[in-house]
C-alpha positions as CSV (number, residue, x, y, z in Angstrom):
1,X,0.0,0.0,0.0
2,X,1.5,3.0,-1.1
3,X,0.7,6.6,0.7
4,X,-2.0,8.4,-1.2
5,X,-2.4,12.4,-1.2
6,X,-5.1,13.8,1.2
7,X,-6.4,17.3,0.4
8,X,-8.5,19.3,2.8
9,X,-10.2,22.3,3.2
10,X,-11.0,24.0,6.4
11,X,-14.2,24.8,8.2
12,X,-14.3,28.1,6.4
13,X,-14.9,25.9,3.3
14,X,-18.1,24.2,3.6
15,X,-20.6,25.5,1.5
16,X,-23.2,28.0,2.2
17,X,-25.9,27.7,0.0
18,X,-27.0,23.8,-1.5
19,X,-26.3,23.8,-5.9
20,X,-30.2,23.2,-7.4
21,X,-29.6,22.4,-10.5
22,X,-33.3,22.1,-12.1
23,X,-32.8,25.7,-13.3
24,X,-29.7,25.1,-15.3
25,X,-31.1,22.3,-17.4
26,X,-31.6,23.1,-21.0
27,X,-34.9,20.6,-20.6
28,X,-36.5,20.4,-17.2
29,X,-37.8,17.4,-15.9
30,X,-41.8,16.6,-16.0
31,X,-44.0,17.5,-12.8
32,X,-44.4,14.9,-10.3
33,X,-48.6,14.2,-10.4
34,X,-51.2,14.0,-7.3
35,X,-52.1,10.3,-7.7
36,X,-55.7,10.7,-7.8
37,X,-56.6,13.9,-10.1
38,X,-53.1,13.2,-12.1
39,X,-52.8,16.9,-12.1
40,X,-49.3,18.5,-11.2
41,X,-47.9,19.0,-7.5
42,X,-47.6,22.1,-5.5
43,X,-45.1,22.7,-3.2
44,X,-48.5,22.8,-0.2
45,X,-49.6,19.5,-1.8
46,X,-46.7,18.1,0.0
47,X,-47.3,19.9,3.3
48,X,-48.8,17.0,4.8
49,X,-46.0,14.3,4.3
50,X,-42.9,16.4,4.1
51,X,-41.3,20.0,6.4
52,X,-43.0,22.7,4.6
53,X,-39.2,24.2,3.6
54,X,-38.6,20.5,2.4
55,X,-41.7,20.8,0.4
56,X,-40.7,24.0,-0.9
57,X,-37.1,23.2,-2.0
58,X,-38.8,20.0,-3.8
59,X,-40.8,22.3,-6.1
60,X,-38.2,24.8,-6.3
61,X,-37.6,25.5,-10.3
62,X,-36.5,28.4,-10.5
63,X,-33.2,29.1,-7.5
64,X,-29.8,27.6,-8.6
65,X,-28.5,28.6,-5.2
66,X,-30.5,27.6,-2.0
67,X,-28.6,28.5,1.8
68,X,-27.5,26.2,4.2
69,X,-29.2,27.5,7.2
70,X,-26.5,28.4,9.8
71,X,-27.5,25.7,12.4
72,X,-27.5,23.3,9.6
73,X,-23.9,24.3,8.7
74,X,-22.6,24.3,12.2
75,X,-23.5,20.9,12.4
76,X,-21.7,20.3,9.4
77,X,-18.8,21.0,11.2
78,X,-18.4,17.8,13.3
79,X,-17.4,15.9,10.0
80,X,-17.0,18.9,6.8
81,X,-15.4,19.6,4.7
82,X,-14.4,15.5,3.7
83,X,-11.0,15.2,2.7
84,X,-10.7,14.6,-1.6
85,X,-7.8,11.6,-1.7
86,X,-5.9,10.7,-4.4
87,X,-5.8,7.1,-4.4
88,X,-2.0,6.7,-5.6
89,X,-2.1,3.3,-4.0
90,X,-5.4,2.0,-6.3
91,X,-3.5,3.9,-9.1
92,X,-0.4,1.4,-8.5
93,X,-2.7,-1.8,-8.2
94,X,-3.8,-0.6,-11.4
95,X,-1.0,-0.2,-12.9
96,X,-2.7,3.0,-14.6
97,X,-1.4,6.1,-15.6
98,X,-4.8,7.1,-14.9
99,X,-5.0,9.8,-12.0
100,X,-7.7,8.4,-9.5
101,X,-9.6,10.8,-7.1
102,X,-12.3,9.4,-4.2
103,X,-14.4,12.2,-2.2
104,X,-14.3,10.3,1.1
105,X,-17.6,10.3,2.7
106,X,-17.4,7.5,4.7
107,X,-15.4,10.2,7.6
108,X,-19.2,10.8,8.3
109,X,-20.3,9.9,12.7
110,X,-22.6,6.9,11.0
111,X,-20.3,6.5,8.1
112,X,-21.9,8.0,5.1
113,X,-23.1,10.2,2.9
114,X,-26.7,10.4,4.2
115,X,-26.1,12.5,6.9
116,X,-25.4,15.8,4.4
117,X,-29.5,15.8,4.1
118,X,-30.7,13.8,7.1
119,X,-29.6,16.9,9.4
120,X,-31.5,19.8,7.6
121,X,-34.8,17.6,6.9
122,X,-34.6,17.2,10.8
123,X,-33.5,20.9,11.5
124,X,-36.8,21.7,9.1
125,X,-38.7,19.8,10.9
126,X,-37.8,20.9,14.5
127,X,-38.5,24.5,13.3
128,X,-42.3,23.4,12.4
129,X,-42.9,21.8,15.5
130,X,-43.0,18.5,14.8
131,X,-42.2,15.5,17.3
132,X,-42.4,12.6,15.0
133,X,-40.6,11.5,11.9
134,X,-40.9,8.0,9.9
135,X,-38.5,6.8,7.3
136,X,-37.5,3.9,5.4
137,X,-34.0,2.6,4.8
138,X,-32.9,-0.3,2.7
139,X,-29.2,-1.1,3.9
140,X,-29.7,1.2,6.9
141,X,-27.0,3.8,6.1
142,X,-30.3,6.1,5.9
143,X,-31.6,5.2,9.1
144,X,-28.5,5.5,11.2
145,X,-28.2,8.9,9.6
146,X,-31.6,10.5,10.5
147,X,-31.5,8.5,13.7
148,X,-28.8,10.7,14.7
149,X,-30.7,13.8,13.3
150,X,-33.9,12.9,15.0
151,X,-31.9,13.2,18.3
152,X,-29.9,15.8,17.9
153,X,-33.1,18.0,17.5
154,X,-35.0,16.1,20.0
155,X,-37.3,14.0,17.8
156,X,-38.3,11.0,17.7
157,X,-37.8,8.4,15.0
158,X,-39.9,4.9,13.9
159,X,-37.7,3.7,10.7
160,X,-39.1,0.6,8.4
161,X,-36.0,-1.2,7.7
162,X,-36.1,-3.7,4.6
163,X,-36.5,-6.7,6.0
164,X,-33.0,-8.7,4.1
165,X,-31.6,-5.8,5.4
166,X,-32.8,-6.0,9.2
167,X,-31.4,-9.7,8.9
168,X,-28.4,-9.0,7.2
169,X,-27.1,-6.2,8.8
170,X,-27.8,-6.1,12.6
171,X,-25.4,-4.0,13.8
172,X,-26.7,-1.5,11.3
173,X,-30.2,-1.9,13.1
174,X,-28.1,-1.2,16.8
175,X,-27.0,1.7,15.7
176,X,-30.2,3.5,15.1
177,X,-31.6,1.6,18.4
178,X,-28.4,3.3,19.7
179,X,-29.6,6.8,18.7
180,X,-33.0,5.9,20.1
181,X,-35.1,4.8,16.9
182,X,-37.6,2.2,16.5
183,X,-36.4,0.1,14.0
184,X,-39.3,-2.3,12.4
185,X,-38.6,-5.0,9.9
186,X,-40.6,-4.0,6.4
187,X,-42.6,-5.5,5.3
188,X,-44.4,-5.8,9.4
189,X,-47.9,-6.1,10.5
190,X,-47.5,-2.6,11.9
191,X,-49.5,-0.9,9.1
192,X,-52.4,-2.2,6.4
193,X,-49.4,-1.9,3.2
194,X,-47.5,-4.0,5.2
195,X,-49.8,-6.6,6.1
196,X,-51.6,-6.6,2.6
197,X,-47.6,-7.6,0.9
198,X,-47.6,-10.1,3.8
199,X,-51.2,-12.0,3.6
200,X,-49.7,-12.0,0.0
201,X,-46.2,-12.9,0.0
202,X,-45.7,-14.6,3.2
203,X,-42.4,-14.7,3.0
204,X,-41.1,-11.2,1.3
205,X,-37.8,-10.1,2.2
206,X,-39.0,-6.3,1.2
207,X,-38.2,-3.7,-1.1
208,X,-37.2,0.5,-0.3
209,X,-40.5,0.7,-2.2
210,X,-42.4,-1.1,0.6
211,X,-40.5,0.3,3.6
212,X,-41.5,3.8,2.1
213,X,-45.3,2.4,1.9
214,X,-45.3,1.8,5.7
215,X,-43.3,4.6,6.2
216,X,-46.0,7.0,4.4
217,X,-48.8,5.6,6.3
218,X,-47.4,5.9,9.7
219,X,-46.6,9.7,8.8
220,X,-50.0,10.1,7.4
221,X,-51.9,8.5,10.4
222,X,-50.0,10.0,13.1
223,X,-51.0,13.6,14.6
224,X,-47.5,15.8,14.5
225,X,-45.5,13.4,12.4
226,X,-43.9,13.9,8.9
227,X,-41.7,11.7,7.0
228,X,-38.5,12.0,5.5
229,X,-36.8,9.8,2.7
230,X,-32.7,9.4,2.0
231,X,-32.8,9.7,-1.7
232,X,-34.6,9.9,-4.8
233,X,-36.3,13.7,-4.6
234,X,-34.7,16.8,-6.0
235,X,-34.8,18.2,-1.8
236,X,-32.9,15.2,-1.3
237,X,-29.8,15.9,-3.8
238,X,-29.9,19.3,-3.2
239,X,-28.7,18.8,0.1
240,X,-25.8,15.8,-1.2
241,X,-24.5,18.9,-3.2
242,X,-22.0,19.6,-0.7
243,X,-19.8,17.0,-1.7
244,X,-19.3,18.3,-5.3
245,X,-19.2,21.6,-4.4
246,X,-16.2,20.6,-1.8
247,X,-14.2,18.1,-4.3
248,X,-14.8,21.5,-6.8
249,X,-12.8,23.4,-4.3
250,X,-10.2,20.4,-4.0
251,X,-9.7,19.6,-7.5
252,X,-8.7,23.1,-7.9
253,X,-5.8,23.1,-5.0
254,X,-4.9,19.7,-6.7
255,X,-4.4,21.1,-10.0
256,X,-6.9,19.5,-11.9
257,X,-10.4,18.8,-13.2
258,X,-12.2,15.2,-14.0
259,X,-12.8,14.2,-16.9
260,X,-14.7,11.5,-15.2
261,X,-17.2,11.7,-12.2
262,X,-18.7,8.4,-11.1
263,X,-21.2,8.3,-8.2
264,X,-23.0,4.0,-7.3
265,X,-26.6,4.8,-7.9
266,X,-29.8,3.6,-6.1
267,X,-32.2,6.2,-6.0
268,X,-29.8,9.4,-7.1
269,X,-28.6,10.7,-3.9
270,X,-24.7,10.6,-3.9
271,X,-24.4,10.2,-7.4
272,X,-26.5,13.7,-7.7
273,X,-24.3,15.3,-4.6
274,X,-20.8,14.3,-5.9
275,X,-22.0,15.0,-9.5
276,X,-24.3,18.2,-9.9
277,X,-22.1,20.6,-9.3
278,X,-19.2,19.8,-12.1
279,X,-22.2,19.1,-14.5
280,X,-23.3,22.6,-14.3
281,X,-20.0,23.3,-15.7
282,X,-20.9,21.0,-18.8
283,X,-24.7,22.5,-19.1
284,X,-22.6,26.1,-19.6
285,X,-20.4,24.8,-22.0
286,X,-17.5,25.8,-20.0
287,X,-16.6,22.4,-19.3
288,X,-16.7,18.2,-20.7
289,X,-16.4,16.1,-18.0
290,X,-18.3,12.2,-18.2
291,X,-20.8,11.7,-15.7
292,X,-21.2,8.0,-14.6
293,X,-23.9,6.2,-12.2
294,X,-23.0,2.8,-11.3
295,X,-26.0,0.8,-10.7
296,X,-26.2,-3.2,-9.7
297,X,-26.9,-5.6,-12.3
298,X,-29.0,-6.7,-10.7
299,X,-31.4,-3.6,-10.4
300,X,-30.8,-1.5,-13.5
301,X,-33.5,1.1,-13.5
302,X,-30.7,3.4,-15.6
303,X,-29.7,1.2,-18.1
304,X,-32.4,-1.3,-19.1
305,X,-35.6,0.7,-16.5
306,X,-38.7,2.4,-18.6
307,X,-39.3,6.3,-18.8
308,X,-42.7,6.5,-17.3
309,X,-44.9,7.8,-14.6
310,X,-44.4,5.5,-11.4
311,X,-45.5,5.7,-7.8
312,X,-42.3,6.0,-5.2
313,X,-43.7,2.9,-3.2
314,X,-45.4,-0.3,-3.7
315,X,-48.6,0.5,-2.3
316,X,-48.9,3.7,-4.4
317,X,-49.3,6.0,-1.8
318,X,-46.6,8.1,-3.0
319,X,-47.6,11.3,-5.5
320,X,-46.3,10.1,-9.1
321,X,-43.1,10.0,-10.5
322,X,-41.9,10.8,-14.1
323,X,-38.6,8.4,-13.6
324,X,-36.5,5.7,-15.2
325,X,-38.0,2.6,-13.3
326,X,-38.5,-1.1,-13.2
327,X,-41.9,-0.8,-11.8
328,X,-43.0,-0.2,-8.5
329,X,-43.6,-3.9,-7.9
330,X,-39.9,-5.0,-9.2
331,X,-39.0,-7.5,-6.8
332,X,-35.2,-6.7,-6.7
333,X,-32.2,-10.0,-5.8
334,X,-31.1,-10.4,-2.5
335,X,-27.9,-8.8,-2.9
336,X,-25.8,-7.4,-0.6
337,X,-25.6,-3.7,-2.1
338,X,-29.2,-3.2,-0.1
339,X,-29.1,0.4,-0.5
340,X,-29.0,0.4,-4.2
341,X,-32.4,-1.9,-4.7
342,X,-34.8,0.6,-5.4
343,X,-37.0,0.5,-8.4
344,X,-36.4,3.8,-10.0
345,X,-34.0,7.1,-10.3
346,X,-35.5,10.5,-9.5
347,X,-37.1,12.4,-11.8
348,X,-34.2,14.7,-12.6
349,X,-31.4,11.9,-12.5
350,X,-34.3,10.5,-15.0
351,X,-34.1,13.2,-17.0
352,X,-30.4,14.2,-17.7
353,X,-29.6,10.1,-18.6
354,X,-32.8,10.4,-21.0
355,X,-31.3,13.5,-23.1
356,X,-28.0,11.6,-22.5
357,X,-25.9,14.8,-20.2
358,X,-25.1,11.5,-18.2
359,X,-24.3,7.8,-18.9
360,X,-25.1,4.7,-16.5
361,X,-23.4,1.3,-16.2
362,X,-24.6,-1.8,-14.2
363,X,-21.9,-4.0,-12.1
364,X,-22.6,-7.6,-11.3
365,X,-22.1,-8.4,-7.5
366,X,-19.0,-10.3,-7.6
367,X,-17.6,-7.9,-10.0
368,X,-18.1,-5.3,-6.9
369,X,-17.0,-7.2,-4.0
370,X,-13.5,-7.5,-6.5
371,X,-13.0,-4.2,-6.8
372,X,-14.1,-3.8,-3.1
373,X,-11.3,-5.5,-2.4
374,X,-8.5,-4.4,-4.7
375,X,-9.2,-1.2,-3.3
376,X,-9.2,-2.5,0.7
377,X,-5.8,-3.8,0.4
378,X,-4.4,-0.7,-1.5
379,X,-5.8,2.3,0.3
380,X,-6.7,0.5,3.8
381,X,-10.3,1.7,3.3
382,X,-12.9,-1.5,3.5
383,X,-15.8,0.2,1.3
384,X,-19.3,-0.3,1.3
385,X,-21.2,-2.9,-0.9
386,X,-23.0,0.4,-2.4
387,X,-20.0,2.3,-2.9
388,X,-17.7,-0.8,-4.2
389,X,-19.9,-0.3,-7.3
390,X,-18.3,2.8,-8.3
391,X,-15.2,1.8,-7.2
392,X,-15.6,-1.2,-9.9
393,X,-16.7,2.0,-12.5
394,X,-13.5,3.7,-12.0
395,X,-11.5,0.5,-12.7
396,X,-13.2,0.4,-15.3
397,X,-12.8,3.3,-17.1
398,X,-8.9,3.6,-16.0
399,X,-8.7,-0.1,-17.9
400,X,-10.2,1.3,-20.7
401,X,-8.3,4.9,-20.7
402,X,-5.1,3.3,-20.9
403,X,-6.0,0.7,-23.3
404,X,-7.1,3.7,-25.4
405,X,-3.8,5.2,-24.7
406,X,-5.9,8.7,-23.4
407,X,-5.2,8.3,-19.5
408,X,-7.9,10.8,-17.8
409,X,-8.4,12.4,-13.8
410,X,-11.4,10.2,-12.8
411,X,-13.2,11.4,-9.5
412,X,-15.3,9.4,-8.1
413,X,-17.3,9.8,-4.8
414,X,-16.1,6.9,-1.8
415,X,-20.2,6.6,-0.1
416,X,-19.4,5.0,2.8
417,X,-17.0,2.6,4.9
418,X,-18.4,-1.2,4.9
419,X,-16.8,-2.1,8.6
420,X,-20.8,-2.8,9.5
421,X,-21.1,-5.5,6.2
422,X,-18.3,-7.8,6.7
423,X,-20.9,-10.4,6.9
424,X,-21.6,-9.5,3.2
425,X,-17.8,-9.9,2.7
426,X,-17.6,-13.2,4.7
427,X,-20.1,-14.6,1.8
428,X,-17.7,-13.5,-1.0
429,X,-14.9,-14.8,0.3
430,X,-16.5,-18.0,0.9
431,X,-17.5,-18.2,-2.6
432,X,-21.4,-18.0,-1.1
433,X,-22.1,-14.9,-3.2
434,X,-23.6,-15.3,-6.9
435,X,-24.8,-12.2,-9.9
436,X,-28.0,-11.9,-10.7
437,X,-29.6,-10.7,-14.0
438,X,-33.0,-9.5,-14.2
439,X,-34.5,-10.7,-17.6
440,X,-36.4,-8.6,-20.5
441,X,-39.6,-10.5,-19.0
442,X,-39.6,-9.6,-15.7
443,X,-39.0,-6.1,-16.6
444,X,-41.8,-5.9,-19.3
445,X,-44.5,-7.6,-16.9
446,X,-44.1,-5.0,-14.5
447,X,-43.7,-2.1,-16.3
448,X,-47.3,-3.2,-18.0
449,X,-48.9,-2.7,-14.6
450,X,-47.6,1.1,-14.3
451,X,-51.0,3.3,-14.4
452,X,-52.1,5.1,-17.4
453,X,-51.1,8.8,-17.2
């Protein structure tokens, strides 16, 4: 292992307003619909489920530049600005001439990127009054975040965890019992979604689309209570901006720019934070960088998904969606990357890969837990499942750089340690781990159940 370069910024660094980059795209995305009139949203449509400011930023077309509120930002300050590394040890695995970049978000208390939104959707709702959140989470990195940001602003937290999830990563579920959440395996007998999927499928391991059914329900049927999601909505990226907007600020002091920016992809959340702001560099032609999402094979909403209206959950509680999806009753593999299993990609991830400003790959498993591992034993970092898909990415495109004889900076962004999924790491070194493909079938039966819009 060989010593890589750490850059930092100072305190004085972090950001002070969140990059929105709706306004900066030549074609904006479609309006999410109310699911019963199929008529567009309003910001106060959302005022029931979501913070009013939440709701706000979420419709908010027309600001490239929202602030960080101060509290917000102090906050920040326990673990911004994340160092930008240059991974000279990965680079001599490699063998590249490549230079290889990682934003490393995994410094984070709970180890992630998550907490960059779960602290202002809490701080939002602490200055509304409320006393009660619900959330989902699929491989929990979600749920330890807000649980953390529930108590920090005195609120308290009920989190649907997908059940594989629950079983397969336990400590993840202490930690958010740590921070004082009630943690519920999804799908549970705790709401009528969960117990309609049940009666149904007795033995579901769940989906992030039916953890965010329960979720909704409790939120809806409980006085004071709003809920909050870790990915997906445009409120949602907004707040992951930070990371861009500090590997910017990095890449400078470093001397150069990507040419490549390569985020793992589940719903859009630290793809769209480490991404959005060097794209807006591309959409003002000032810049060419590549933008890559690195999805699971296994759940390739980006690469193989359909561009239609879709409902957020399973149980279609959620408003409508104009996204990339596999249909909102995809019933994604067991694999170990549990936070990238969702069914679709927000409606402006959705967007830009549709008038092609970005490009998507999907990585089988095993292809991930080998890169994982290339990259353990030459920076010391042990990644997480999510994250080792965009480590696979970068390998990828360094391969094909040098091969091409045009050696390019790649930046991609590190989501989060994997210290909590060495039982997901046991399996692939015990040869217990297999890929999965989802065929043209599968896809095309439940994409014909998507409602008319």
């Amino acid at each position: 292992m060989s010593e890589s370069k750490k850059i930092f910024l100072t305190e004085t660094d972090i950001p002070r307003a969140w990059f929105n980059i709706i306004p900066s795209m030549p074609e904006k995305p479609a309006p999410m619909l109310n699911p019963a009139t199929k008529k567009p949203l309003t910001a106060e449509d959302l005022f029931p489920l979501f913070s009013e400011e939440a709701s706000r930023q979420e419709m908010n077309t027309t600001d490239s530049w929202i602030e960080i509120p101060d509290e917000v930002r102090d906050l920040y300050k326990i673990w911004r600005p994340t160092p930008l590394v240059r991974a000279r040890g990965l680079e001599k695995a490699l063998g590249t001439a490549c230079h290889i970049y990682f934003k490393n978000e995994s410094v984070s208390p709970v180890g992630s990127h998550k907490l960059n939104s779960a602290i202002p959707q809490a701080y939002y709702c602490k200055q509304q009054g409320v006393t009660n959140i619900t959330t989902e989470t699929g491989a929990g990195q979600w749920g330890a975040a807000l649980s953390l940001a529930t108590r920090m602003f005195g609120i308290d937290l009920a989190v649907y965890m997908v059940k594989i999830s629950y079983n397969q990563k336990p400590y993840r579920r202490s930690i958010m019992q740590t921070y004082g959440a009630e943690v519920i395996a999804s799908p549970s007998m705790s709401t009528k979604a969960g117990r309609k999927i049940i009666t149904e499928h007795p033995n579901y391991q769940g989906s992030l689309g039916t953890a965010i059914s329960e979720a909704v329900e409790l939120a809806m049927s409980t006085p004071n209570c709003k809920y909050a999601l870790g990915s997906v909505l445009n409120h949602v990226a907004l707040h992951q901006t930070v990371i861009g907007l500090e590997a910017e600020k990095q890449m400078e002091i470093a001397g150069e720019y990507p040419d490549v920016v390569i985020g793992c992809f589940g719903g859009g959340s630290n793809f769209s934070g480490i991404s959005f702001p060097f794209l807006r560099h591309n959409l003002s032609g000032e810049r060419h960088s590549r933008f890559i999402a690195a999805e699971p094979m296994a759940c390739p909403k980006l690469t193989r998904g359909a561009m239609r209206y879709d409902y957020g959950d399973e149980a279609g509680y959620t408003p409508l969606i104009p996204m990339l999806t596999l249909g909102h009753n995809f019933e994604p593999a067991n694999i170990h990357a549990g936070g990238l299993r969702y069914h679709g990609a927000g409606a402006v991830v959705s967007s830009l890969k549709e008038n092609g400003l970005i490009d998507a790959v999907d990585i089988p498993q095993l292809e991930s837990f080998e890169a994982a591992t290339v990259f353990a034993k030459s920076e010391g970092i042990i990644p997480a499942p999510e994250s080792a898909h965009a480590i696979a990415a970068a390998i990828r495109e360094a391969r094909a750089s040098d091969e091409a004889g045009t050696p390019k900076t790649i930046l991609f962004n590190l989501s989060g340690h994997g210290l909590i999924d060495m039982a997901s790491y046991d399996r692939y070194f015990a040869g217990d781990l297999a890929n999965y493909t989802v065929s043209d079938e599968q896809i095309a039966a439940n994409v014909e159940t998507l409602p008319e819009v």
